[in-house]
Backbone bond lengths (Angstrom), bond angles and torsions (degrees), N, CA, C in turn:
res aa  C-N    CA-C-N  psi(-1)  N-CA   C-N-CA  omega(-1)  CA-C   N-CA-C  phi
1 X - - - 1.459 - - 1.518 109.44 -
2 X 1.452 120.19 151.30 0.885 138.92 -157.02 1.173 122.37 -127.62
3 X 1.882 140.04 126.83 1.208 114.70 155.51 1.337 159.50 -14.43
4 X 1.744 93.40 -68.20 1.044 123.11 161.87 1.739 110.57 -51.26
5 X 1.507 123.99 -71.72 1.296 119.10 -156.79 1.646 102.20 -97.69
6 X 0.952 136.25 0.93 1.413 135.52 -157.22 1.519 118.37 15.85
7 X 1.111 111.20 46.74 1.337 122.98 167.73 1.172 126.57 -99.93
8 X 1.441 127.56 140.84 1.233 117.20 -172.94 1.648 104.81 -117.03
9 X 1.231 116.21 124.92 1.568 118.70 173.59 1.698 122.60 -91.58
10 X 0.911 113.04 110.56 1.947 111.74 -161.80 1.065 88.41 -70.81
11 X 1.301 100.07 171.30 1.736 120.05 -173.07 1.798 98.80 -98.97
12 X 1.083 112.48 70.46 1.706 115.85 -152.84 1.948 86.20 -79.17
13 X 1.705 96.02 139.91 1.452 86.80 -173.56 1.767 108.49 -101.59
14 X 1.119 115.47 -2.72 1.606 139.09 153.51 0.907 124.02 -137.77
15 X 1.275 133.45 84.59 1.629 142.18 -161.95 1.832 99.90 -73.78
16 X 1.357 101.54 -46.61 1.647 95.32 174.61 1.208 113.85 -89.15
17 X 1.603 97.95 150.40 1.982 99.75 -155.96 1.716 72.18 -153.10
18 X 1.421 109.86 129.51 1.244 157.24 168.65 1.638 92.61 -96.67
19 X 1.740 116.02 96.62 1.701 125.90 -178.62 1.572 86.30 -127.82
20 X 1.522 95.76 125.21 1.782 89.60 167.89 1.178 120.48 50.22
21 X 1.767 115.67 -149.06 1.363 114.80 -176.68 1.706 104.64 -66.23
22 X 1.051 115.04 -16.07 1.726 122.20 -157.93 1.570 120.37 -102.90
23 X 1.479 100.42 126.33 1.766 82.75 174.66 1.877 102.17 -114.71
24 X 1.527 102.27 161.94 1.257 108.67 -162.92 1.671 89.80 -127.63
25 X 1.274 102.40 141.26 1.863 130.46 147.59 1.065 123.52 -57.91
26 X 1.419 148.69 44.07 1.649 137.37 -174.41 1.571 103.20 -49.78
27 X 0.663 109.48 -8.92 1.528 80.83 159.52 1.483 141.26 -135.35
28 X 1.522 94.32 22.73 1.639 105.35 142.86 1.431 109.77 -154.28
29 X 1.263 100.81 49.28 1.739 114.52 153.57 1.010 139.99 -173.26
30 X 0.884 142.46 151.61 1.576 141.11 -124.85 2.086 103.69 -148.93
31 X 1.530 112.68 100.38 1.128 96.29 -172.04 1.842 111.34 -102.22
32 X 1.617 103.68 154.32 1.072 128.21 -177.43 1.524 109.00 -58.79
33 X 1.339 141.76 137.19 1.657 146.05 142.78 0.970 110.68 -119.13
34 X 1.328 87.52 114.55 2.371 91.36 162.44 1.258 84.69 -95.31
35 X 1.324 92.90 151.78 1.664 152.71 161.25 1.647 114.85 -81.40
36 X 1.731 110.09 89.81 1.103 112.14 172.02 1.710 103.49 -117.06
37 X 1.683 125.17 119.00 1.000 141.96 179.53 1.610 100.89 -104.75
38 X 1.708 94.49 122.65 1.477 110.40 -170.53 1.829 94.75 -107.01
39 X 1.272 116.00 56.49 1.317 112.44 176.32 1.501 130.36 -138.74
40 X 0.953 144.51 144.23 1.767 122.47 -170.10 1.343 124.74 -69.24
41 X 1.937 116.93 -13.33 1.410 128.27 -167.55 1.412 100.73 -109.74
42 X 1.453 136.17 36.59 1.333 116.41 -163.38 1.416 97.63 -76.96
43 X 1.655 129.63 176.76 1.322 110.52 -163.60 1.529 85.45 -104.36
44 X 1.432 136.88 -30.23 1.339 137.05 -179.12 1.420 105.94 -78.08
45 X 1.430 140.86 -50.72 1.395 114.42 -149.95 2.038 94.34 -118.05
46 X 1.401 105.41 -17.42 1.775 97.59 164.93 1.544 92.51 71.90
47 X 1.112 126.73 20.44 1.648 126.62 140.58 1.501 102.91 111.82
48 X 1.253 109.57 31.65 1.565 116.48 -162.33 1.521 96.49 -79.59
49 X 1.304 144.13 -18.35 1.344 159.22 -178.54 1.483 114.96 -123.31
50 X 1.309 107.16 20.62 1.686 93.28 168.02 1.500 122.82 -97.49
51 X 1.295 103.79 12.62 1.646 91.69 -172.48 1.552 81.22 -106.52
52 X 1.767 101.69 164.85 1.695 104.23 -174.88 1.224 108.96 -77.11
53 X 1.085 148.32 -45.65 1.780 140.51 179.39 1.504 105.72 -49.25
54 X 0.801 123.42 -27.08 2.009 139.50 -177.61 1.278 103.95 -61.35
55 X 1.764 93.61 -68.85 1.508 102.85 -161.78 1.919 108.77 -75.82
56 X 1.255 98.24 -45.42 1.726 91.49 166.86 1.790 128.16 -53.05
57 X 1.262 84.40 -32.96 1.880 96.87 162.83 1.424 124.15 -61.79
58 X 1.331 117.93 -25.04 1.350 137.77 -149.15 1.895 96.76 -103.29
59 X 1.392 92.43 -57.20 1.599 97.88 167.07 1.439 131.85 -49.24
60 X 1.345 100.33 -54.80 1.633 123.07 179.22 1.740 101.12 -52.40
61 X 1.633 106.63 -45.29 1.336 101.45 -152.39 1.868 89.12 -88.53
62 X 0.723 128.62 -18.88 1.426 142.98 -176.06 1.542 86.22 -60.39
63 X 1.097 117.73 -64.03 1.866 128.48 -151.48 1.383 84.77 -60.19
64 X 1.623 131.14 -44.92 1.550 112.10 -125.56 1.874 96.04 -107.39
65 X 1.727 102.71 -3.22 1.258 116.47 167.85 1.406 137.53 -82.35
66 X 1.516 91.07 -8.78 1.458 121.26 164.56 1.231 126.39 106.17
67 X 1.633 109.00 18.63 1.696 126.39 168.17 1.773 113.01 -62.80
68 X 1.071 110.35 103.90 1.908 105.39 157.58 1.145 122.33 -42.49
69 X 1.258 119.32 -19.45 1.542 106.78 -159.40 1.328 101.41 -163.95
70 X 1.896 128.89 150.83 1.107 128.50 -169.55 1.448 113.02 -142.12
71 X 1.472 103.88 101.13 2.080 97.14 -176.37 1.177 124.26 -91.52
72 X 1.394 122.91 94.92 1.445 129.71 -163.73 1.392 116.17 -98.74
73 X 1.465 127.77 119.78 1.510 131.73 -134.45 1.617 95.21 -140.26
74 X 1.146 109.74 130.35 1.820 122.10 -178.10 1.259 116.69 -100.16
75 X 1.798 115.74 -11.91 1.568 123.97 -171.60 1.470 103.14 -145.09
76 X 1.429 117.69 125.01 1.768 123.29 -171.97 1.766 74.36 -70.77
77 X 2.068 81.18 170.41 1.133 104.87 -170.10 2.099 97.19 -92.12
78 X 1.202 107.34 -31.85 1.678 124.54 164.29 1.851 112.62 -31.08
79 X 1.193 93.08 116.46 1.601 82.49 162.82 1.505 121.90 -71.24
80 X 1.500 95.90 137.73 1.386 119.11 -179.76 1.935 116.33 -144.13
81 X 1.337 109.01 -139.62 1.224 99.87 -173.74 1.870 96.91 -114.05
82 X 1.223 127.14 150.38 1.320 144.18 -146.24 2.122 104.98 -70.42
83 X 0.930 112.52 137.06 1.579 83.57 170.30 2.035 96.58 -130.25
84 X 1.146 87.87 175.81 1.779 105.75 -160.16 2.118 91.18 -66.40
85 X 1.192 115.32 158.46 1.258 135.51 159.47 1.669 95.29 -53.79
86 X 1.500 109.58 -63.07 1.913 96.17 -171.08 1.363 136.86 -59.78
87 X 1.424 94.40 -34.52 1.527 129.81 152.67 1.599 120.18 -38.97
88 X 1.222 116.57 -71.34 1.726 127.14 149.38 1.286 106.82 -24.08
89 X 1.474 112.54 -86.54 1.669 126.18 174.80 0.983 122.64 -47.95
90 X 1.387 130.04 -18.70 1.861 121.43 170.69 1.698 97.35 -97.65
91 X 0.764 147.60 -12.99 1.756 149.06 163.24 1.466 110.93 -64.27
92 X 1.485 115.65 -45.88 1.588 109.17 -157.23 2.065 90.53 -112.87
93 X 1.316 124.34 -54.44 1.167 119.93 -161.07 1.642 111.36 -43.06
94 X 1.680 114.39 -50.71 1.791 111.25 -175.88 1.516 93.45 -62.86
95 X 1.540 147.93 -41.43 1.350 129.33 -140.88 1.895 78.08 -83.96
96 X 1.515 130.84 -38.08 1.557 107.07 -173.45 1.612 114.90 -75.06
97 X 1.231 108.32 -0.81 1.446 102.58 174.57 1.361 129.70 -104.88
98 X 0.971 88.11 -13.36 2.026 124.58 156.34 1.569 95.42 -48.64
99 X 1.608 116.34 -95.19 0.995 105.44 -161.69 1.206 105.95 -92.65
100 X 1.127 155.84 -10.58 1.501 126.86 175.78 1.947 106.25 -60.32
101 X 1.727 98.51 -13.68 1.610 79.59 162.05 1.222 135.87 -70.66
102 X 1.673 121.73 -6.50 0.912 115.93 -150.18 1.908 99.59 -136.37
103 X 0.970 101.40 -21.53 1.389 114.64 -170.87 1.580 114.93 -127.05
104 X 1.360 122.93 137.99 1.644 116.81 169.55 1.786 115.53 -104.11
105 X 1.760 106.01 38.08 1.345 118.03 -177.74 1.377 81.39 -54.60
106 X 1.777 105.61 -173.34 1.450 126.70 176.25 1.597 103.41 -100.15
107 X 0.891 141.21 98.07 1.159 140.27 154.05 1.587 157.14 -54.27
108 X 1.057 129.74 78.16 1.570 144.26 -151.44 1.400 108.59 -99.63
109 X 1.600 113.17 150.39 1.366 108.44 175.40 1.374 105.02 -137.39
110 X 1.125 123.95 152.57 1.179 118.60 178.81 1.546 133.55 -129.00
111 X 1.171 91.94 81.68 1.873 106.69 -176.09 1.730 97.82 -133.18
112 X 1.383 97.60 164.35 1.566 136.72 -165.35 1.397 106.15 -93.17
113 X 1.557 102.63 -13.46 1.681 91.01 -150.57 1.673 106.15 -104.75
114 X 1.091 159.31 167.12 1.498 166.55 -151.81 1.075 106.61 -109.63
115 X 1.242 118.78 -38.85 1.708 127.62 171.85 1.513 122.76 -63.71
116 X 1.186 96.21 -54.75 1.417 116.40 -173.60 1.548 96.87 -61.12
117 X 1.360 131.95 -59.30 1.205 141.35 -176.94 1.038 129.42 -58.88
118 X 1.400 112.06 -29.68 1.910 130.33 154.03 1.562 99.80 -54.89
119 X 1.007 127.61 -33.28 1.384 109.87 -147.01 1.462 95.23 -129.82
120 X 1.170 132.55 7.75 1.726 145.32 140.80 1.362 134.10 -46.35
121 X 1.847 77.67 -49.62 1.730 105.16 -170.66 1.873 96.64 -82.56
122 X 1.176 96.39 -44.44 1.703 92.06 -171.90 1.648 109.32 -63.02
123 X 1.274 101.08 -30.39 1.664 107.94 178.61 1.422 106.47 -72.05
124 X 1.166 135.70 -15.34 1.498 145.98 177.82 1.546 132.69 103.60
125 X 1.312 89.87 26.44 1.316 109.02 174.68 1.908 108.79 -58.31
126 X 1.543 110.82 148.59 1.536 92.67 161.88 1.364 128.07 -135.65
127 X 1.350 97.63 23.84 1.562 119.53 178.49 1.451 121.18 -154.38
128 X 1.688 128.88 129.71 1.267 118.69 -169.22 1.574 92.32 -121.43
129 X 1.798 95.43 147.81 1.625 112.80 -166.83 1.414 109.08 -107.38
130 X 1.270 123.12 78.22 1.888 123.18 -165.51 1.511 92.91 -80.77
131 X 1.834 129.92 110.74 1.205 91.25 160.36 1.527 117.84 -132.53
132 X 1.480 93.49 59.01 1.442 124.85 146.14 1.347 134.04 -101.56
133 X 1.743 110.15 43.92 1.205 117.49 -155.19 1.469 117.81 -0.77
134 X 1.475 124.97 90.64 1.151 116.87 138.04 1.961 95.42 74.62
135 X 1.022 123.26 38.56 1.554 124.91 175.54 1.447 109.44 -99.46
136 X 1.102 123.28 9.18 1.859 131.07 168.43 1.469 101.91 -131.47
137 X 1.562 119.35 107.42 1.058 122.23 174.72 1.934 117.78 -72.16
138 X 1.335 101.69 -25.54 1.661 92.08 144.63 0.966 146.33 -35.69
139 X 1.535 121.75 -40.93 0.934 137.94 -178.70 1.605 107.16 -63.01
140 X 1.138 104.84 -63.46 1.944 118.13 -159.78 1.896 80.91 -61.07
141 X 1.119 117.67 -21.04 1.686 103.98 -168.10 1.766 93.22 -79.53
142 X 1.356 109.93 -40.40 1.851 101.16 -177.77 1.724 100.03 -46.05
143 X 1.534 96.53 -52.41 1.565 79.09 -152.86 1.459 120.59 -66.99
144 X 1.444 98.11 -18.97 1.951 106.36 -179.46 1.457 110.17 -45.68
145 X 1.611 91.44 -36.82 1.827 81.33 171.37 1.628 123.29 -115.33
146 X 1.428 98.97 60.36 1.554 97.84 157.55 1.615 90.09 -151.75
147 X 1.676 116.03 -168.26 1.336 131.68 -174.30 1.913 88.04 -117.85
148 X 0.864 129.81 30.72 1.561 110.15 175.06 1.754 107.26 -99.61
149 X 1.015 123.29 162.87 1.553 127.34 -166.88 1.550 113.92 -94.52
150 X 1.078 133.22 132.01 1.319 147.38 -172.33 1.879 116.21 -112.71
151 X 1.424 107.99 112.32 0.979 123.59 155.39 1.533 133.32 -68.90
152 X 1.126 112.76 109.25 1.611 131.89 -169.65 1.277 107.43 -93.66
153 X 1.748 137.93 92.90 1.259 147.74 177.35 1.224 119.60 -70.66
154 X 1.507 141.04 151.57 1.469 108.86 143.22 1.960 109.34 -115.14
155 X 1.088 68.92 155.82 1.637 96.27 -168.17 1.513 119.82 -138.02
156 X 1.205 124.82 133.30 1.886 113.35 169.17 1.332 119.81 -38.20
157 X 1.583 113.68 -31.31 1.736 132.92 -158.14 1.847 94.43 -49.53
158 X 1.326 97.48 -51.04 1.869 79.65 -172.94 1.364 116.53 -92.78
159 X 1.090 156.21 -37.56 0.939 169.09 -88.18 1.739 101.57 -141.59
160 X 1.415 113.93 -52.12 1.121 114.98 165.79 1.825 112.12 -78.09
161 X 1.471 119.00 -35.94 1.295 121.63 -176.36 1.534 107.12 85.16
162 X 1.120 112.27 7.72 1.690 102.50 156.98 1.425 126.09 -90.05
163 X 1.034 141.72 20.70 1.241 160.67 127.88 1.489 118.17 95.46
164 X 1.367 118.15 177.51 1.968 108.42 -168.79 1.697 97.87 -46.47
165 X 1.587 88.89 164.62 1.836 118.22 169.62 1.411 114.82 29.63
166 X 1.779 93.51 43.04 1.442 120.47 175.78 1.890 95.73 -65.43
167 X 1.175 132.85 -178.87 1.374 157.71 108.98 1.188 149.80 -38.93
168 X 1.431 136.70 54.88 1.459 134.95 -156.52 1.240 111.35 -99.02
169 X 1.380 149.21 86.56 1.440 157.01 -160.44 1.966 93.85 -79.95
170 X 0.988 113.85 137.96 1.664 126.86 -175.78 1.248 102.25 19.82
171 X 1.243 124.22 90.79 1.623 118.21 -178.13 1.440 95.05 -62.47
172 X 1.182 130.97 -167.59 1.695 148.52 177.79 1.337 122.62 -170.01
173 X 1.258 129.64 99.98 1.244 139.74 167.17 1.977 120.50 -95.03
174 X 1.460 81.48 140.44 1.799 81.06 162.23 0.993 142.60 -51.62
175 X 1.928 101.54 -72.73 1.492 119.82 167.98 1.411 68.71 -119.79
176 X 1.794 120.44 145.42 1.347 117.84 171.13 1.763 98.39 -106.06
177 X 1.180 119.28 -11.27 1.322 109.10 169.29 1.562 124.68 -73.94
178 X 1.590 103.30 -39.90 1.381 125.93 169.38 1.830 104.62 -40.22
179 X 1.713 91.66 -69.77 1.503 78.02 171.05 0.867 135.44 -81.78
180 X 1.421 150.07 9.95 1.184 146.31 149.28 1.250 106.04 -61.49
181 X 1.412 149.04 -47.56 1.012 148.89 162.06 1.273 127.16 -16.82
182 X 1.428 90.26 -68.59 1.419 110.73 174.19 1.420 123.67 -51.22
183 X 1.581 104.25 -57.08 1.417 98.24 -177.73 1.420 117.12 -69.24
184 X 1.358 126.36 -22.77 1.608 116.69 -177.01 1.066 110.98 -89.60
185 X 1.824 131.93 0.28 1.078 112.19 149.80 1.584 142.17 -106.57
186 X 1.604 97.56 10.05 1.538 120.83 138.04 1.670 136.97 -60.62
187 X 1.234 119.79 -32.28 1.287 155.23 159.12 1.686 113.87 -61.60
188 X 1.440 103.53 -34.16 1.337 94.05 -162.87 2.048 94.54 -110.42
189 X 1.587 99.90 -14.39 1.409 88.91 162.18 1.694 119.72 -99.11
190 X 1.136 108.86 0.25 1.628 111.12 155.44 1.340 115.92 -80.12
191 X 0.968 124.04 -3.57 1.440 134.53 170.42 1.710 125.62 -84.08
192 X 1.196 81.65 -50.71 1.354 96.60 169.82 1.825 122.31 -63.00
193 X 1.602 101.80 -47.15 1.041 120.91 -177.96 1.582 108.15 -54.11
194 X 1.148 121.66 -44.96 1.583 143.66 159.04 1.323 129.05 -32.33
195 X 1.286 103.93 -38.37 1.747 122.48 171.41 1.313 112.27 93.32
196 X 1.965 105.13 48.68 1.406 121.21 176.93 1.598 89.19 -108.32
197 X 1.514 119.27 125.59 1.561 107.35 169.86 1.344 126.26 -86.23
198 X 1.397 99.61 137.77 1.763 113.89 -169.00 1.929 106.01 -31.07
199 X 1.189 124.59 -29.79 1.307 125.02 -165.39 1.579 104.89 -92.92
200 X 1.069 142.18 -2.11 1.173 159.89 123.60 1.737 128.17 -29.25
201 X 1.302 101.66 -47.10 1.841 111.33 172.96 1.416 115.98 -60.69
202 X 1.016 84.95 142.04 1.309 109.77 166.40 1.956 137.17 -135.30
203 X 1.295 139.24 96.17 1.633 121.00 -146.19 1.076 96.93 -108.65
204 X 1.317 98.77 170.68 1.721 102.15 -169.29 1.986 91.77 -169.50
205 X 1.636 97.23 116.83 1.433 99.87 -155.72 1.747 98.73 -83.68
206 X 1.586 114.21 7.19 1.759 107.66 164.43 1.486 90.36 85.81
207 X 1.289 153.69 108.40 1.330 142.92 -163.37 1.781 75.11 -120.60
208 X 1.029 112.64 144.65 1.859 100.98 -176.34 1.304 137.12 42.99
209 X 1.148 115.52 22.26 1.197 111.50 165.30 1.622 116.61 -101.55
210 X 0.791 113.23 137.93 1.469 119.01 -159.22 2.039 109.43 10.99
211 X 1.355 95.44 61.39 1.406 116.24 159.93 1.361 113.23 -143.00
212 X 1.412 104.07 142.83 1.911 95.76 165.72 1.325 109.95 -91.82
213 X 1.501 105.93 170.28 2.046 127.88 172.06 1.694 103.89 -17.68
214 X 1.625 127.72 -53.53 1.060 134.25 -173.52 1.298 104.19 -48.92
215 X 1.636 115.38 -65.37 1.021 118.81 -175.60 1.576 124.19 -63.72
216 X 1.108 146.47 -34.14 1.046 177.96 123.60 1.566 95.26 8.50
217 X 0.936 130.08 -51.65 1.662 139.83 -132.83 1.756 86.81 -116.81
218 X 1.674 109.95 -64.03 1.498 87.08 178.41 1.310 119.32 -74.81
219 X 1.307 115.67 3.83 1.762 101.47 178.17 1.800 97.00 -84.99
220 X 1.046 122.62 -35.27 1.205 108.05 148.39 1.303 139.67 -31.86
221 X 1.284 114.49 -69.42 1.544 128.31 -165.74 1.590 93.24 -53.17
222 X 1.833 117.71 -47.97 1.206 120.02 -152.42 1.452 96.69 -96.21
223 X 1.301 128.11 34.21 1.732 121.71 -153.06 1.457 97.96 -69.51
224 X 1.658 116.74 -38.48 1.729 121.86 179.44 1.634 91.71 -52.54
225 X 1.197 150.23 -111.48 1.488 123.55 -163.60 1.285 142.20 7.25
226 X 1.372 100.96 -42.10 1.269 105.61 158.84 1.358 116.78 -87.69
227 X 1.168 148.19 -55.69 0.930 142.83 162.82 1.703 134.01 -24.88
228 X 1.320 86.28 -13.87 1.563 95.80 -175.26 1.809 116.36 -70.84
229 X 1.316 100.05 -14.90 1.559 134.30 -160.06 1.487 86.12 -59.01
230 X 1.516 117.08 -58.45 1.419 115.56 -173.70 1.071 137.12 134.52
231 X 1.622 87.62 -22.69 2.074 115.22 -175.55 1.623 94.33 -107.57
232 X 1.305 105.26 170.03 1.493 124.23 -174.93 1.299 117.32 -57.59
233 X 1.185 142.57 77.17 1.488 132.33 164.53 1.760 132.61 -24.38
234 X 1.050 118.65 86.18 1.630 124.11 167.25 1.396 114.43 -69.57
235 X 1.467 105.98 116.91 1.425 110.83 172.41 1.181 118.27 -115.27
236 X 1.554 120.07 123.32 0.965 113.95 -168.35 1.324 130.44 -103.82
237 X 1.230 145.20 48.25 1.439 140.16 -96.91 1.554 99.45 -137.34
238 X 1.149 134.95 -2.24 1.385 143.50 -156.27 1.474 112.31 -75.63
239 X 1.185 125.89 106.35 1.359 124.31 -161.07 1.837 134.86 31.38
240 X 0.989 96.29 47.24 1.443 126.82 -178.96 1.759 104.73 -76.06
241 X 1.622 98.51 152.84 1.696 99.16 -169.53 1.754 100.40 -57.48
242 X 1.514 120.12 -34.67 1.568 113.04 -163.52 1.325 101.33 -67.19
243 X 1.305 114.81 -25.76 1.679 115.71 -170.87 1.824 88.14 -72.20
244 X 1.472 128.87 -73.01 1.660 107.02 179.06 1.202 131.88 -50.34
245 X 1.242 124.93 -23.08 1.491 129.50 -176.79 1.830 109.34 -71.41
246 X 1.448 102.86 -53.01 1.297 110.75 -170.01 1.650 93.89 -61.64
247 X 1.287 139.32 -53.21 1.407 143.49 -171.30 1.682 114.51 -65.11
248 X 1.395 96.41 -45.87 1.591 98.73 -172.61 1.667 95.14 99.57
249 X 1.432 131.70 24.25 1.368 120.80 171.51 1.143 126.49 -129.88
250 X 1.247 111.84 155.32 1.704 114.20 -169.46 1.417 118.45 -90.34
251 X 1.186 95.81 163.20 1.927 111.01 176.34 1.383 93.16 -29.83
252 X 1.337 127.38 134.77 1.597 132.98 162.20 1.326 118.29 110.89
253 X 1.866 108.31 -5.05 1.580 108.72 -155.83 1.336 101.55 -152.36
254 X 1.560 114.39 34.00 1.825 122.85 -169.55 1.473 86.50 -130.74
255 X 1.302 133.71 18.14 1.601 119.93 156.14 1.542 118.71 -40.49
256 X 1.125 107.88 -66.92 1.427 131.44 -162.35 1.706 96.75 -63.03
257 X 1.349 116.20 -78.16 1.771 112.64 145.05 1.998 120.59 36.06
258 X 2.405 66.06 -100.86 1.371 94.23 176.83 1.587 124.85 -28.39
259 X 1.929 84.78 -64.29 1.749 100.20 -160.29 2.100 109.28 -61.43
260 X 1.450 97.85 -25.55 1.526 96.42 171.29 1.138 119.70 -79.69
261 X 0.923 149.07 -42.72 1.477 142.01 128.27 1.170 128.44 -23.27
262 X 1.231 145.17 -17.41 1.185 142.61 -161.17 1.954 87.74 -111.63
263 X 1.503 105.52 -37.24 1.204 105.32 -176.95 1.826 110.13 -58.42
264 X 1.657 95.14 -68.93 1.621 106.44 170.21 1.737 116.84 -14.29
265 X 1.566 99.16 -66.05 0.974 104.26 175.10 1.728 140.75 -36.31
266 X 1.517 90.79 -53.31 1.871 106.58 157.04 1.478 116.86 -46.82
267 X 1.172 95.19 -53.25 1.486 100.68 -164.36 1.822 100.91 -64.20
268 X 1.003 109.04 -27.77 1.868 121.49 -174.41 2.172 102.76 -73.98
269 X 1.497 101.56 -32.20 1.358 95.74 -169.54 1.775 118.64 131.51
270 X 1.560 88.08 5.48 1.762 88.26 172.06 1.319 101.54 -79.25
271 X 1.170 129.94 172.25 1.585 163.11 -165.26 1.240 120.26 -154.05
272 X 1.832 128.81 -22.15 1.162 116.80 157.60 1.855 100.03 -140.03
273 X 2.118 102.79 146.21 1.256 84.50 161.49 1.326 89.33 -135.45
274 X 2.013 95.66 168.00 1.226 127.68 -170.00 1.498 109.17 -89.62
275 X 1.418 124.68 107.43 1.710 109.93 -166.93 1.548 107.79 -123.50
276 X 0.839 139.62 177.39 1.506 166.72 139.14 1.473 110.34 -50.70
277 X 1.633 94.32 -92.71 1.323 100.48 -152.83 1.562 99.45 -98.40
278 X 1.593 101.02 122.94 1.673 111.28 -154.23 1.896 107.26 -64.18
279 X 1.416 99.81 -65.53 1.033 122.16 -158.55 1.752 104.57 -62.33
280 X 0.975 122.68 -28.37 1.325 126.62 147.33 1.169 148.94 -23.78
281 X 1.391 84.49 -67.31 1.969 131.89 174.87 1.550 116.15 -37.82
282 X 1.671 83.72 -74.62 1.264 117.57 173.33 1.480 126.45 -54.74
283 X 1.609 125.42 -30.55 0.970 130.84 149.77 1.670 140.31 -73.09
284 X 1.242 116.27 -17.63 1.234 143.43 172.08 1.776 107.02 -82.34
285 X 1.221 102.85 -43.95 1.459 99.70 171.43 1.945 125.41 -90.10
286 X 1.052 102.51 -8.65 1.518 121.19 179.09 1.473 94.30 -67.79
287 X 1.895 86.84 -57.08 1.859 82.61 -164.73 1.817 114.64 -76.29
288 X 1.039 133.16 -18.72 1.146 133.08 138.74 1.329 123.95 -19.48
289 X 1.310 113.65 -79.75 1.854 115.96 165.41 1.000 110.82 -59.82
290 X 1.446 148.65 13.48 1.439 120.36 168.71 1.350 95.29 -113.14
291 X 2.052 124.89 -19.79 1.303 104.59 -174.06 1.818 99.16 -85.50
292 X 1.053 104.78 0.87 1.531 105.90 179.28 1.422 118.98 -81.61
293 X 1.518 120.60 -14.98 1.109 138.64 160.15 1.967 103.26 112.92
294 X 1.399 97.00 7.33 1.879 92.12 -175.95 1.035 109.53 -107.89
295 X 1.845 129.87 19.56 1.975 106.15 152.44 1.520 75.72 -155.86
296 X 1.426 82.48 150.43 1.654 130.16 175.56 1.243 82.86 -57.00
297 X 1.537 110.51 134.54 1.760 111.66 134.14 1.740 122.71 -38.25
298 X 1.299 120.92 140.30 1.484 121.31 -176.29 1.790 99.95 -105.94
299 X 1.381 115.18 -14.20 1.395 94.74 -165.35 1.639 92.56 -102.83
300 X 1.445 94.89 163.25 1.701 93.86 163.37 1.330 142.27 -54.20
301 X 1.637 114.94 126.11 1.428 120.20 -166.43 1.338 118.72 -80.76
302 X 1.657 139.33 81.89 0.891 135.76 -134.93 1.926 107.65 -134.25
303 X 1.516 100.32 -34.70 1.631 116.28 167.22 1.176 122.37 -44.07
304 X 1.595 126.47 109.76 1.656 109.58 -170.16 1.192 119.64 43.95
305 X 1.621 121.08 45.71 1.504 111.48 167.04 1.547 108.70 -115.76
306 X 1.536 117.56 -3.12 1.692 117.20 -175.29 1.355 101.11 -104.62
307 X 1.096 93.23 -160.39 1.528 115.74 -179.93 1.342 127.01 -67.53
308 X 1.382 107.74 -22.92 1.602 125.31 170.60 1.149 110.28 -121.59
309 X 1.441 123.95 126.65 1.681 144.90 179.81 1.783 101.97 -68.32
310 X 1.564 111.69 137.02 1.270 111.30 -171.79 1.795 98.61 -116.81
């Protein structure tokens, strides 16, 4: 990072990542995920996408707004009450077979569970979203045997061993970046160790997940720390409680929020964020890479370019 640019460039140890139909530049680009929750309790949309014509609608229209990638999730990350493996798998498997008929977006799912994730990937999923870092060692065994990419969260879920949509009343950290650090790059060498290949990872330091606003904000500020790790940083930050708390605004009114944060984040060393509101997203981060110097303007260059100054 730099004076001048305050950018931080990670020490990415495969910046190009071959995801699905799509390959990506980490290190001069930064791809888009909408957030489609196929569930009735989501905490942002309150089940506005849980029925399947919704949520396949949601994807499609996600793709064609200019999202790379789409993480479609059957179980909040919030504790609640438990639901069945088939249950999981009849929510998320038709919405990935939906659109991978129709679309070669990147496709992500995001469950904990080994089952669900067997049967994601076979449905055509090409990325799984654990963000219980890695607290079902089943899991890291699915992925050893495929080539799809794995997101490494942190979360209390493993670490303490009380497991997903646990309960954490005032969590408390030391340095909470320190440990976040720490644990995802413990996580990500048990992973490895497993016979998940390093070019496969993906981290994602949990921006609220069993952290409060405090925390939230410096894992932000400090997001290059994490980044230093090497693998792609996922930020997931898209109308998140720190985004209302820090503002004073409610569900419906953390757009603006989001998109500054999501920016921060780039500038810190993320490479992918997790958003909401697509069409937004996608524009906020476009223009990012082009003032960063990594995409051409797309529209016509026409401002002060003739003979007469406008």
């Amino acid at each position: 990072m730099t004076a001048a640019s305050s950018l931080y460039a990670p020490p990415l140890i495969d910046p190009v990542r071959r995801i699905g139909a799509r390959t990506f530049d980490f290190s001069r680009e930064v791809a888009v995920m909408a957030v489609v929750n196929r569930t009735p309790d989501s905490f942002y949309d309150k089940g506005r996408t849980f029925g399947l014509d919704a949520a396949v609608a949601a994807c499609v229209q996600a793709a064609q707004a200019g999202a790379d990638w789409v993480d479609i999730g059957g179980v909040p990350f919030a504790p609640g009450p438990a639901l069945s493996t088939e249950d999981e798998a009849a929510r998320v498997v038709p919405v990935i077979e939906a659109v991978r008929a129709v679309s070669d977006v990147v496709i992500s799912v995001d469950t904990f569970d080994a089952r669900v994730a067997r049967a994601a990937l076979a449905a055509g999923a090409d990325v799984i979203n654990d963000t219980t870092g890695l607290h079902d060692p089943e899991l890291v065994r699915v992925m050893a045997d495929t080539d799809a990419a794995l997101v490494v969260t942190h979360s209390l879920a493993a670490p303490r061993g009380a497991g997903p949509r646990t309960q954490f009343a005032k969590p408390v950290y030391g340095d909470v970046v320190a440990e976040v650090r720490d644990f995802l790059a413990e996580r990500v060498a048990y992973a490895v160790a497993s016979g998940v290949a390093s070019d496969r990872l993906i981290i994602d330091p949990g921006h609220d997940l069993n952290k409060n606003t405090l925390h939230s904000l410096e894992l932000t500020r400090r997001l290059a720390e994490i980044a230093e790790l090497g693998h792609p940083v996922l930020a997931a930050v898209s109308n998140k409680d720190f985004v209302g708390e820090t503002l004073d605004a409610p569900r419906g009114e953390r757009v603006s929020g989001s998109l500054a944060a999501a920016v921060v984040a780039i500038m810190r060393g993320a490479r992918i964020v997790r958003m909401h509101n697509v069409r937004e997203s996608v524009a906020a981060v476009r223009m990012t890479e082009a003032i960063l110097g990594w995409r051409a303007p797309t529209g016509a260059l026409v401002h002060n370019m003739g003979e007469e100054n406008a």
